[in-house]
Biopython code that builds the backbone (N, CA, C, O; Angstrom):
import numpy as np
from Bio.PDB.StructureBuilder import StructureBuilder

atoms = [
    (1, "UNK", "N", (16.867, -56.302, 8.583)),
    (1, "UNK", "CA", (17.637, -55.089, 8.528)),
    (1, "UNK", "C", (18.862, -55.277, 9.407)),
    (1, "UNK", "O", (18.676, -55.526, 10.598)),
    (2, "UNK", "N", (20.051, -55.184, 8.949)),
    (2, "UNK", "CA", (21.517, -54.976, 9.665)),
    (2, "UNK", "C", (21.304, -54.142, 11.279)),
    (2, "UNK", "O", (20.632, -53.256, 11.807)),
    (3, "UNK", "N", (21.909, -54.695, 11.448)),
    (3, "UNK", "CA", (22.301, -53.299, 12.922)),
    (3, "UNK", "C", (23.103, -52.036, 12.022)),
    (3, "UNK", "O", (22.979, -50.916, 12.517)),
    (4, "UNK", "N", (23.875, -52.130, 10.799)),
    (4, "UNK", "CA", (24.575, -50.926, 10.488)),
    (4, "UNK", "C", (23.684, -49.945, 9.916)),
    (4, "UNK", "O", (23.934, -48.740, 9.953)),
    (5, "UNK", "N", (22.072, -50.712, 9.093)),
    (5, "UNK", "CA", (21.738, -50.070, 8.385)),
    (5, "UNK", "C", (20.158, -49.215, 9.497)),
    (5, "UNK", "O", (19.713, -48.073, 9.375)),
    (6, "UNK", "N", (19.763, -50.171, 10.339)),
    (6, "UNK", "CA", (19.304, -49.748, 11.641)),
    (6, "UNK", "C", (20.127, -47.705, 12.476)),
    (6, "UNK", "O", (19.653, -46.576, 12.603)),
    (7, "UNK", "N", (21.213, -48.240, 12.723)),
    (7, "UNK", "CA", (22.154, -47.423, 13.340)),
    (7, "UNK", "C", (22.378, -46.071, 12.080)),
    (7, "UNK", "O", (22.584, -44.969, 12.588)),
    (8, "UNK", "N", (22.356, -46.101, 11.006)),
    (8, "UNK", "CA", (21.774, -45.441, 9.967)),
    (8, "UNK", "C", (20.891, -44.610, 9.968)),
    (8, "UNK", "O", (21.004, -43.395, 9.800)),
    (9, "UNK", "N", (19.974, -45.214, 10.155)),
    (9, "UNK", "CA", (18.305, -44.774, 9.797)),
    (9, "UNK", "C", (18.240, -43.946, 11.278)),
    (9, "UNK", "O", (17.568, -42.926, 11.128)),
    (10, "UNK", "N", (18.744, -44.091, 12.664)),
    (10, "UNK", "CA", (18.596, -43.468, 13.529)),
    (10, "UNK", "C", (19.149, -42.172, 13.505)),
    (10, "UNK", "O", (18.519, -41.156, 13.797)),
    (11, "UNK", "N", (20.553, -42.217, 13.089)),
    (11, "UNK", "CA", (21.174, -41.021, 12.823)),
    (11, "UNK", "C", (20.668, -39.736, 12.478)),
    (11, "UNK", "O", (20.525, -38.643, 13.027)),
    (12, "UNK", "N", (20.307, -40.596, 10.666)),
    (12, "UNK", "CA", (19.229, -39.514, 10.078)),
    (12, "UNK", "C", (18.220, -39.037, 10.613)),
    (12, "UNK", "O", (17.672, -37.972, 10.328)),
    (13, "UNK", "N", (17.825, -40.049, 11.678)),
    (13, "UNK", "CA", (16.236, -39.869, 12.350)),
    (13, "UNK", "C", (16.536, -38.354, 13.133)),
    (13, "UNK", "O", (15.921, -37.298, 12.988)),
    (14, "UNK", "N", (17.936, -38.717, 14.180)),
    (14, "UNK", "CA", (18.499, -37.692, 14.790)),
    (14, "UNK", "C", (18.818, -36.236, 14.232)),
    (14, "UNK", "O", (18.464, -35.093, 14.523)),
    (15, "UNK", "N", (19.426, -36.662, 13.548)),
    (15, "UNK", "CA", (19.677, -35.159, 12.192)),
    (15, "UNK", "C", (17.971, -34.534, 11.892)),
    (15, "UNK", "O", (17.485, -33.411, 12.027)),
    (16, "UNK", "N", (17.627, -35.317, 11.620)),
    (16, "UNK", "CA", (16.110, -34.491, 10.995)),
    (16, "UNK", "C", (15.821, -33.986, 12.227)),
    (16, "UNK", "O", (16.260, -32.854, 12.433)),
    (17, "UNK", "N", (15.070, -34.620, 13.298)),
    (17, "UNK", "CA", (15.049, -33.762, 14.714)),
    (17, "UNK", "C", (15.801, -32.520, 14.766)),
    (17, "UNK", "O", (15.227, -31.432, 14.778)),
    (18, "UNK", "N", (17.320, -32.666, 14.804)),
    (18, "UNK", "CA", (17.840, -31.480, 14.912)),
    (18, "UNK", "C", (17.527, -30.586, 14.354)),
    (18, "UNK", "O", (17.095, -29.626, 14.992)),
    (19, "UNK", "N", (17.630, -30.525, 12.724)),
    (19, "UNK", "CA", (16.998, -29.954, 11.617)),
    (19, "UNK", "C", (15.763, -29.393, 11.957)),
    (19, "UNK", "O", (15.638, -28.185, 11.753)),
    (20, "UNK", "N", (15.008, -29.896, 12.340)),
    (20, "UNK", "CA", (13.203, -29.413, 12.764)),
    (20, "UNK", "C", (13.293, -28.593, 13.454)),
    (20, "UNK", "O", (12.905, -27.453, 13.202)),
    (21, "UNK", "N", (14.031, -29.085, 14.907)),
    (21, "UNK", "CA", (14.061, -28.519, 15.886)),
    (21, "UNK", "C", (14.653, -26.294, 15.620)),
    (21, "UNK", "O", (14.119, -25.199, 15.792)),
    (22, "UNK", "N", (16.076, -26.873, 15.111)),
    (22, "UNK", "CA", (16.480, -25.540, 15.028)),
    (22, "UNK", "C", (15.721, -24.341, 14.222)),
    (22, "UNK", "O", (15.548, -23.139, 14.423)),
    (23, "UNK", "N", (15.232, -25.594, 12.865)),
    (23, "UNK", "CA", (14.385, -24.378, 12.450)),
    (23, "UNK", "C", (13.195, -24.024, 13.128)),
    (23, "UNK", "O", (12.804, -22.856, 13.147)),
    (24, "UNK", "N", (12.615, -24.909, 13.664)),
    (24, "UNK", "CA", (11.477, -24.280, 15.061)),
    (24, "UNK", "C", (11.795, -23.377, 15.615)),
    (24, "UNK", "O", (10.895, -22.557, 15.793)),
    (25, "UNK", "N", (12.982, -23.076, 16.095)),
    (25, "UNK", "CA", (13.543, -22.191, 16.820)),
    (25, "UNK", "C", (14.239, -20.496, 16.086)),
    (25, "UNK", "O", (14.325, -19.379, 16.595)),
    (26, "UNK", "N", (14.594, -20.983, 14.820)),
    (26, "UNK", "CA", (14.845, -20.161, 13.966)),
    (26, "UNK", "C", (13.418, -19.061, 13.597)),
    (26, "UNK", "O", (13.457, -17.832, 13.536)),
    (27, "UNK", "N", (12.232, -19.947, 13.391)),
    (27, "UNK", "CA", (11.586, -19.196, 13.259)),
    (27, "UNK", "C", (10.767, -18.631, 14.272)),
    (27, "UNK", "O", (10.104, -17.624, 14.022)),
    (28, "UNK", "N", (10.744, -19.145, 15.337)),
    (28, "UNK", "CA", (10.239, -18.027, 16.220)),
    (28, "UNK", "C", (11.323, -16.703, 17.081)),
    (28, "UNK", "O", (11.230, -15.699, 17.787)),
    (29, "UNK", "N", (12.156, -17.439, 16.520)),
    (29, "UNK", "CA", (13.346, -15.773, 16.520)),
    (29, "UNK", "C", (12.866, -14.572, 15.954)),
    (29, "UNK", "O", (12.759, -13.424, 16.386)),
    (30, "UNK", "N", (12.478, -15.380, 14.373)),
    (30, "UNK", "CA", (12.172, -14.492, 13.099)),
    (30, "UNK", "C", (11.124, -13.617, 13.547)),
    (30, "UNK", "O", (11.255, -12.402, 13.404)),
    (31, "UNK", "N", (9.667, -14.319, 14.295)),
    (31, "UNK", "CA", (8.018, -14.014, 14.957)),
    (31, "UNK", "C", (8.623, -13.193, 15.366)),
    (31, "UNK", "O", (8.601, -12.157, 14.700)),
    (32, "UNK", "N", (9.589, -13.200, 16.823)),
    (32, "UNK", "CA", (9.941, -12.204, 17.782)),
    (32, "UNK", "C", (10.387, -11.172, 17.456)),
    (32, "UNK", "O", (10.117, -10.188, 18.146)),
    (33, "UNK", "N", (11.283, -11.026, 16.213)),
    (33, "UNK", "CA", (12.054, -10.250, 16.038)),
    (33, "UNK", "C", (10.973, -8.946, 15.076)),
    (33, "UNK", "O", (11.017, -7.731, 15.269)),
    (34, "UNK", "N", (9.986, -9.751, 13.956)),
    (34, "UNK", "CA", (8.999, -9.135, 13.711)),
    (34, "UNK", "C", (7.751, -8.118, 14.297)),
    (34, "UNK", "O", (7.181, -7.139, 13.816)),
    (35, "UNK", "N", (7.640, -8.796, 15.466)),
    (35, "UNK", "CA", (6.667, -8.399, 16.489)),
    (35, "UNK", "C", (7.334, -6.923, 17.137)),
    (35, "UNK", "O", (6.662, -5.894, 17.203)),
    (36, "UNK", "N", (8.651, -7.005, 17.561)),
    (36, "UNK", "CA", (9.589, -6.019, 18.227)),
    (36, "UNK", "C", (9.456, -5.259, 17.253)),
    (36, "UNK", "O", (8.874, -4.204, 17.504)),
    (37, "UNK", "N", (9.990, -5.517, 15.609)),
    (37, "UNK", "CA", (9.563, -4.541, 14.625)),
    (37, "UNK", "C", (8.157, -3.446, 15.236)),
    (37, "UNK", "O", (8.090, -2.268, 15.586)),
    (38, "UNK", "N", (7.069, -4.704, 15.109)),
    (38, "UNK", "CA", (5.912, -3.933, 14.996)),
    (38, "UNK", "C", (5.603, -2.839, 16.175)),
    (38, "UNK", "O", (5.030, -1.761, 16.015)),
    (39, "UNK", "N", (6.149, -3.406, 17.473)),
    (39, "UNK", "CA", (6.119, -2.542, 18.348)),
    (39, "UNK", "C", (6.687, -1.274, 18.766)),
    (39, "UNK", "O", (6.360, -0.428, 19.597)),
    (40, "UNK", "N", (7.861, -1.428, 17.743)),
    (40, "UNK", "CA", (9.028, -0.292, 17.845)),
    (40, "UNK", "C", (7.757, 0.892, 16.873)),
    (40, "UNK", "O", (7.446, 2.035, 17.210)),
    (41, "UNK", "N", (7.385, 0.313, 15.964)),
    (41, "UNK", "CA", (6.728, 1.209, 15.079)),
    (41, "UNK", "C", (5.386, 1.595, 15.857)),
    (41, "UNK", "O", (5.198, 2.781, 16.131)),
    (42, "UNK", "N", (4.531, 0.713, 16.188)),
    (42, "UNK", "CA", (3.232, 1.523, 17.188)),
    (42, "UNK", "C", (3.522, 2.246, 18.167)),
    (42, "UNK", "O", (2.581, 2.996, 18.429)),
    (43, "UNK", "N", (4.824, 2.439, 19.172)),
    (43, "UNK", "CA", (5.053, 3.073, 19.860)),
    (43, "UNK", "C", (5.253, 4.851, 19.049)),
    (43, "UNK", "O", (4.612, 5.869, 19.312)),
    (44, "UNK", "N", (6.343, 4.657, 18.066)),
    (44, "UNK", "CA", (6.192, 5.871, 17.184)),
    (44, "UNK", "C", (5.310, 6.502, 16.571)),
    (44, "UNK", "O", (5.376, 7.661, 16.160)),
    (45, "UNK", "N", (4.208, 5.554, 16.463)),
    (45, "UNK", "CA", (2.625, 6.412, 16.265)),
    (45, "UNK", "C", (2.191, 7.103, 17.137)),
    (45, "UNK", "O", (1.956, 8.311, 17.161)),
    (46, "UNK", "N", (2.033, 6.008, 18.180)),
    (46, "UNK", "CA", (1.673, 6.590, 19.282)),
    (46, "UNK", "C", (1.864, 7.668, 19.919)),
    (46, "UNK", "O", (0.969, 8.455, 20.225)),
    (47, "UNK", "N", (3.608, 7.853, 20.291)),
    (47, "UNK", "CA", (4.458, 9.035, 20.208)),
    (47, "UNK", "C", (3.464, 10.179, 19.059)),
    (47, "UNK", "O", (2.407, 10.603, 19.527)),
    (48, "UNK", "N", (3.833, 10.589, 17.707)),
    (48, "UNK", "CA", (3.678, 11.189, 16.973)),
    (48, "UNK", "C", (2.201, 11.544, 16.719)),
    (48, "UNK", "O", (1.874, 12.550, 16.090)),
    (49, "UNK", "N", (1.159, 10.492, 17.341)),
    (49, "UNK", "CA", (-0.346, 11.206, 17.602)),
    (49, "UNK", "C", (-0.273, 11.698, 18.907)),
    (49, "UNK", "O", (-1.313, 12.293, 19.191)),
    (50, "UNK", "N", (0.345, 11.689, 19.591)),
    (50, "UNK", "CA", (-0.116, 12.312, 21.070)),
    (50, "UNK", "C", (0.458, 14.118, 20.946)),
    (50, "UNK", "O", (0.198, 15.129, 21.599)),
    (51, "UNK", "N", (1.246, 13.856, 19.883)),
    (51, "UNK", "CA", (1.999, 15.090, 19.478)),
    (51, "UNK", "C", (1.134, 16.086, 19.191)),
    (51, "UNK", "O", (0.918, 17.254, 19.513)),
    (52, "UNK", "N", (0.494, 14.811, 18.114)),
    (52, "UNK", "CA", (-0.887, 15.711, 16.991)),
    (52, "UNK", "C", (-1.762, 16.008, 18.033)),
    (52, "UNK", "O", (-2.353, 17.061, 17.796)),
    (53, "UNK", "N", (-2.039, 15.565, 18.955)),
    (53, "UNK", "CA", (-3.575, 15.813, 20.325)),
    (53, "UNK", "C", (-2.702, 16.725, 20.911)),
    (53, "UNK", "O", (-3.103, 17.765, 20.388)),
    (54, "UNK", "N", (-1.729, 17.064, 21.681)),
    (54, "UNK", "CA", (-1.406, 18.088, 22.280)),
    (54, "UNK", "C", (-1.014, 19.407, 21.654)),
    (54, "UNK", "O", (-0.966, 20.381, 22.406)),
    (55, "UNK", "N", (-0.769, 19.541, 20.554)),
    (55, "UNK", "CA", (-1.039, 20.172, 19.005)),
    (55, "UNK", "C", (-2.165, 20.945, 18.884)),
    (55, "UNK", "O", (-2.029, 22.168, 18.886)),
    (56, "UNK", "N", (-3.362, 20.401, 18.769)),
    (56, "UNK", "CA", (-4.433, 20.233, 18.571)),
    (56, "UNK", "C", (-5.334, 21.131, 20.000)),
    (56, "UNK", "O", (-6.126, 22.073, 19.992)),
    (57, "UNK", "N", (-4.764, 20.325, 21.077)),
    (57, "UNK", "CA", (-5.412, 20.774, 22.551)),
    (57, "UNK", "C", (-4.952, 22.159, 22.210)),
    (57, "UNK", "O", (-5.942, 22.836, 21.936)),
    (58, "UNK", "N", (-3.997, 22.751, 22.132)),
    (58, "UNK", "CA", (-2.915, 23.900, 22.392)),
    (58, "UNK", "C", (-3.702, 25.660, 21.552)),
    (58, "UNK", "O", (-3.871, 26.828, 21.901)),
    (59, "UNK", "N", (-3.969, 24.739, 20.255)),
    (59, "UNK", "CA", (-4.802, 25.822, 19.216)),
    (59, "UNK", "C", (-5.900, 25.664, 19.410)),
    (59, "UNK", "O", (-6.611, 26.342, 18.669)),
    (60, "UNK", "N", (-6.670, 24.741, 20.447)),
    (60, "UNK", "CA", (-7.890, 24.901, 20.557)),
    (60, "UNK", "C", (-8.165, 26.129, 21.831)),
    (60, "UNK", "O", (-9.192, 26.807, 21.807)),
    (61, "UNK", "N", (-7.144, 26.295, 22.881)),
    (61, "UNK", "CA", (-7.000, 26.867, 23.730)),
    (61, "UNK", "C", (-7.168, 28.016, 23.545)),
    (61, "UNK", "O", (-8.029, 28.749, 24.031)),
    (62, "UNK", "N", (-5.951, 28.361, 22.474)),
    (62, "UNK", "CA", (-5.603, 29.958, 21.976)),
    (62, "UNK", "C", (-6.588, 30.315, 21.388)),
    (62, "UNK", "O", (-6.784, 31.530, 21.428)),
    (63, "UNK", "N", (-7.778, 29.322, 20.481)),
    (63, "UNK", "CA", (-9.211, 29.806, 19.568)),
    (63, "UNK", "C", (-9.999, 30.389, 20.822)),
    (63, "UNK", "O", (-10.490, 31.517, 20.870)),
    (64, "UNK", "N", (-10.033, 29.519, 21.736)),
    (64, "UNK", "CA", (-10.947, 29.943, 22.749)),
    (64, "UNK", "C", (-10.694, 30.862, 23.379)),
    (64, "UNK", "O", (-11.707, 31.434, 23.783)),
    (65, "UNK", "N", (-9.522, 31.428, 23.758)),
    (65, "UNK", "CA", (-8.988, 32.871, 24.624)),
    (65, "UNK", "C", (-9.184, 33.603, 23.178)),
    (65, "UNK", "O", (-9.764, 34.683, 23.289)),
    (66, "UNK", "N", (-8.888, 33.309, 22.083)),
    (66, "UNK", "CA", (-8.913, 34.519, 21.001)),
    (66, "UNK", "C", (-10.754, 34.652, 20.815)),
    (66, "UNK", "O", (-11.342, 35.728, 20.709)),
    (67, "UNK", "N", (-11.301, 33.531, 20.813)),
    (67, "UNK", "CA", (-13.096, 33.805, 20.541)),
    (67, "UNK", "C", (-13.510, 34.689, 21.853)),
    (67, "UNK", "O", (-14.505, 35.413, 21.819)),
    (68, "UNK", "N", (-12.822, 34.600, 22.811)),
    (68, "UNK", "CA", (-13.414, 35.164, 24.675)),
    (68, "UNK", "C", (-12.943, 36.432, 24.432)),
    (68, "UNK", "O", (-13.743, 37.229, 24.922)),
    (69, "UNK", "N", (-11.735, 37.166, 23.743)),
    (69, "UNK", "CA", (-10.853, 38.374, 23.624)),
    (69, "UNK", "C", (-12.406, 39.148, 22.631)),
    (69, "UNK", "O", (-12.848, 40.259, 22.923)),
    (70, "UNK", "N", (-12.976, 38.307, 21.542)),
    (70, "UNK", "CA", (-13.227, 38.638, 20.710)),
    (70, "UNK", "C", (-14.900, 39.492, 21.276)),
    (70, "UNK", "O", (-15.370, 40.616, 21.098)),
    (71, "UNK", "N", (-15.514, 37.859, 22.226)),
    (71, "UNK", "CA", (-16.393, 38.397, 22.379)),
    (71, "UNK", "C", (-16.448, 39.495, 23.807)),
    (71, "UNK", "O", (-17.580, 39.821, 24.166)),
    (72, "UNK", "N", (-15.392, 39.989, 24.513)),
    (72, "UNK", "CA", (-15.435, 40.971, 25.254)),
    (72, "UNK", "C", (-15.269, 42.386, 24.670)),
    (72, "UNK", "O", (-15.500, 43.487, 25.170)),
    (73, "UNK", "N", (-14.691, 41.943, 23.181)),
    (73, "UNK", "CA", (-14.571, 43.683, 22.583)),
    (73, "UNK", "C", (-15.846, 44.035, 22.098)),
    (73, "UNK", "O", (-16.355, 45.103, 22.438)),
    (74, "UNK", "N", (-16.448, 43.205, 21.294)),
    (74, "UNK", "CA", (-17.811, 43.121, 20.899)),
    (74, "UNK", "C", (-19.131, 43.720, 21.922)),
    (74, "UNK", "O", (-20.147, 44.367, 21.668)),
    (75, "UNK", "N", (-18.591, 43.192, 23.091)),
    (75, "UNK", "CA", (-19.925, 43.650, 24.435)),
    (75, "UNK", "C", (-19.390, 45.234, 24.277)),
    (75, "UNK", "O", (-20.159, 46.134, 23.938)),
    (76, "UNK", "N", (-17.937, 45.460, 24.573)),
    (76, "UNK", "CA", (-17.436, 46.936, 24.898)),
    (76, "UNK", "C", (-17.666, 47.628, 23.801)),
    (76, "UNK", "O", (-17.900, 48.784, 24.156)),
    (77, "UNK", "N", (-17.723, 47.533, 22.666)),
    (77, "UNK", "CA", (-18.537, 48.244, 21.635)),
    (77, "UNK", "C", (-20.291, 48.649, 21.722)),
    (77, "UNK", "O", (-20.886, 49.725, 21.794)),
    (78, "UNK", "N", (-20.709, 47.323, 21.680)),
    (78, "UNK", "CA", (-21.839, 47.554, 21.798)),
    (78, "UNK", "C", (-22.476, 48.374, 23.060)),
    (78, "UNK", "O", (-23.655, 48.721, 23.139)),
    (79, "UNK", "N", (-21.343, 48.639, 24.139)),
    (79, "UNK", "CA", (-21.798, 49.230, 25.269)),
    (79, "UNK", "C", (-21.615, 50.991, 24.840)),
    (79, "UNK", "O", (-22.340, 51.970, 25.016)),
    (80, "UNK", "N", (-20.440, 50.817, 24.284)),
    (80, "UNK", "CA", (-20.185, 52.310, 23.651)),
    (80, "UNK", "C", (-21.323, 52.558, 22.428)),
    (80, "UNK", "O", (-21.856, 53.667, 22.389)),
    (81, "UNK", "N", (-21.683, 51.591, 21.479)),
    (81, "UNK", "CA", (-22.704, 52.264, 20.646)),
    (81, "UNK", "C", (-23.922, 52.254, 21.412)),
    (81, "UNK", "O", (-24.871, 52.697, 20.765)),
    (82, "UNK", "N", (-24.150, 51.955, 22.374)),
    (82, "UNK", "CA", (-25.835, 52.486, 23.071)),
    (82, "UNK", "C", (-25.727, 53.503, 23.924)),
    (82, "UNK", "O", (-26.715, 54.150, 24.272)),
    (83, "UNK", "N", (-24.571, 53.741, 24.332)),
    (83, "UNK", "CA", (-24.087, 55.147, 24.934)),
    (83, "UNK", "C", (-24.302, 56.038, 24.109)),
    (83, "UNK", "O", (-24.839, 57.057, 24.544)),
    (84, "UNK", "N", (-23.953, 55.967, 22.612)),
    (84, "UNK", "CA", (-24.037, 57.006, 21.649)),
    (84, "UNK", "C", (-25.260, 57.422, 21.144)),
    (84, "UNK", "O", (-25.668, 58.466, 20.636)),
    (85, "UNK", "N", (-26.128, 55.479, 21.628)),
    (85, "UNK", "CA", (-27.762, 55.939, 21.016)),
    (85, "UNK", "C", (-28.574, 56.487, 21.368)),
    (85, "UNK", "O", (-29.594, 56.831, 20.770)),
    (86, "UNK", "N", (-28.145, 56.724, 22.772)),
    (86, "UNK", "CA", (-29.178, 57.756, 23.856)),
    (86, "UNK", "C", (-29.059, 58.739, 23.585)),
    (86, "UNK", "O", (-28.131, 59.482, 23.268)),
    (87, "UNK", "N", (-30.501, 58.811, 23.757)),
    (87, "UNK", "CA", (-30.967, 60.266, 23.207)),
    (87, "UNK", "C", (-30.334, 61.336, 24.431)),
    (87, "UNK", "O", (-30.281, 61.038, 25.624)),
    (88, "UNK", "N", (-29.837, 62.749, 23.792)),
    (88, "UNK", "CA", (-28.834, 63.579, 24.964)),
    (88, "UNK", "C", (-30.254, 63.838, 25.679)),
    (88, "UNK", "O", (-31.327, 63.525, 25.162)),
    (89, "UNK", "N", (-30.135, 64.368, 26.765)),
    (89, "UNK", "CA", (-31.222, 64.915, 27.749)),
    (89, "UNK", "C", (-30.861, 66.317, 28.405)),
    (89, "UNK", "O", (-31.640, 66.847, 29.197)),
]
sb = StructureBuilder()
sb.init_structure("model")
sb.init_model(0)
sb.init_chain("A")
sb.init_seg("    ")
for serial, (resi, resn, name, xyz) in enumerate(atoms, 1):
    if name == "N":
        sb.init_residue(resn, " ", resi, " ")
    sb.init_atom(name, np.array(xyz, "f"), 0.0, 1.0, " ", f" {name:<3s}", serial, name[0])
structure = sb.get_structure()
């Protein structure tokens, strides 16, 4: 083999390296850039369920002061209808 055709074959050798190399690098740009995708988006779940739980906490609150409202009128009735059931004396 020549030294020209030697000096050749290295070149290319060099080029392909480069070639490999960048796209090695190209694609873990691509990974990173995907991943950031994915994270940008689980954060917005995340966000948007904590929404739904504090949502959720908020009307469970108001059920419970409205069930407690409910069952104090209920006693005050029933206190007034056994007032009414006694017999007069």
């Amino acid at each position: 083999m020549s030294e020209q055709q030697r000096t050749s074959q290295q070149l290319i050798a060099t080029w392909a390296s480069f070639v490999a190399i960048c796209v090695g690098i190209g694609t873990m740009l691509i990974q990173m850039g995907r991943r950031d995708a994915q994270l940008v988006s689980t954060v917005e779940q995340v966000r948007e369920l904590g929404s739904i739980v504090s949502e959720l906490a908020k009307a469970q609150v108001a059920f419970t002061l409205t069930d407690k409202q409910t069952e104090e009128r209920l006693r005050e009735l029933s206190a007034r209808l056994e007032r009414l059931e006694r017999p007069i004396k």
